[in-house]
C-alpha positions in Angstrom: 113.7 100.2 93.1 112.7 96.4 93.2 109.5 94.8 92.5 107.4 93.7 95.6 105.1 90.7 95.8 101.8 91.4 96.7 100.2 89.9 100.0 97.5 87.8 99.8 94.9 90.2 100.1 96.5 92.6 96.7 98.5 95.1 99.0 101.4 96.2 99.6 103.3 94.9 102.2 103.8 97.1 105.4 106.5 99.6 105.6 106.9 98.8 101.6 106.8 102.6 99.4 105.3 101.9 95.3 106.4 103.9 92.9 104.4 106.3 91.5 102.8 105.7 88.3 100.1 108.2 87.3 96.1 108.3 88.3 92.9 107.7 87.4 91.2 109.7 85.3 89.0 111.0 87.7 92.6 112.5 89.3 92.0 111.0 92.8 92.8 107.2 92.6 96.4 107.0 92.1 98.8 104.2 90.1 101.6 102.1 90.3 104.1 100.3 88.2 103.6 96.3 88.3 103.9 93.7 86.7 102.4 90.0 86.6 102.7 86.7 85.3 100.4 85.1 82.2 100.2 82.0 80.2 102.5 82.6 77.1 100.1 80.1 75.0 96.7 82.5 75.7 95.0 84.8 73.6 97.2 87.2 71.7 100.1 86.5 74.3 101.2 83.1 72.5 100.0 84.2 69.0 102.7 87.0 69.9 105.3 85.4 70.8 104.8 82.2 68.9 105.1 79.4 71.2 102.7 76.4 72.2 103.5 75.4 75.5 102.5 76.9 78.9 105.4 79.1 79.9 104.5 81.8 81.9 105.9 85.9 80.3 105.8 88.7 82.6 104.0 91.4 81.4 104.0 95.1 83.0 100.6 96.3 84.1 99.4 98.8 86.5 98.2 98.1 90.9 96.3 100.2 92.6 94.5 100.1 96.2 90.8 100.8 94.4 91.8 97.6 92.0 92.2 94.7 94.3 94.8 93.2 91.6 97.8 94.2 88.9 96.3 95.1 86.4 97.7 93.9 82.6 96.8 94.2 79.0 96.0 90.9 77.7 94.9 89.6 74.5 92.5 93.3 73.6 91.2 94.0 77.2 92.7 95.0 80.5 92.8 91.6 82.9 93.1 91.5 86.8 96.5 89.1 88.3 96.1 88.8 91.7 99.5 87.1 92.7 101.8 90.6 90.5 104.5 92.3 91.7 104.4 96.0 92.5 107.7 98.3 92.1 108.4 100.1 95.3 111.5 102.0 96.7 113.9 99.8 98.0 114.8 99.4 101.8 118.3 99.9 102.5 119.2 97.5 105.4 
């Protein structure tokens, strides 16, 4: 597995495979593992990890088609990334 940059319209680049996550809770819409970058010195995320400059952490969140972005937990709601990373199935040359 390897983590995948999304394309510039949040999807997965062609012939690319995510790994499956889970689904909505309707059962139909499904999940992926990502991941995405955000300012360490925002909300909760610098209060957490105690630092005052602008370094960027990576924190896992979730991509799906229906969301247009990764999705993270951020501060104490949910927050769309559109530049993440989804984990897919790697190619084998």
């Amino acid at each position: 597995m390897e983590y995948v940059p999304l394309t510039t319209d949040a999807r997965i680049p062609e012939g690319r495979i995510p790994v499956p996550a889970g689904c909505e809770s309707d059962g139909q819409r499904k999940l992926y593992f990502a991941a995405a970058e955000v300012s360490r010195n925002s909300s909760a995320i610098g209060r957490f990890f105690g630092v005052e400059d602008d370094d960027k952490v990576l924190v896992p969140g979730k991509w799906g088609d229906h969301l247009g972005a990764v999705h993270v937990a951020y501060g104490e709601s949910e927050v769309e990334v559109k530049h993440g990373d989804v984990l897919c199935w790697k190619v084998e040359p």
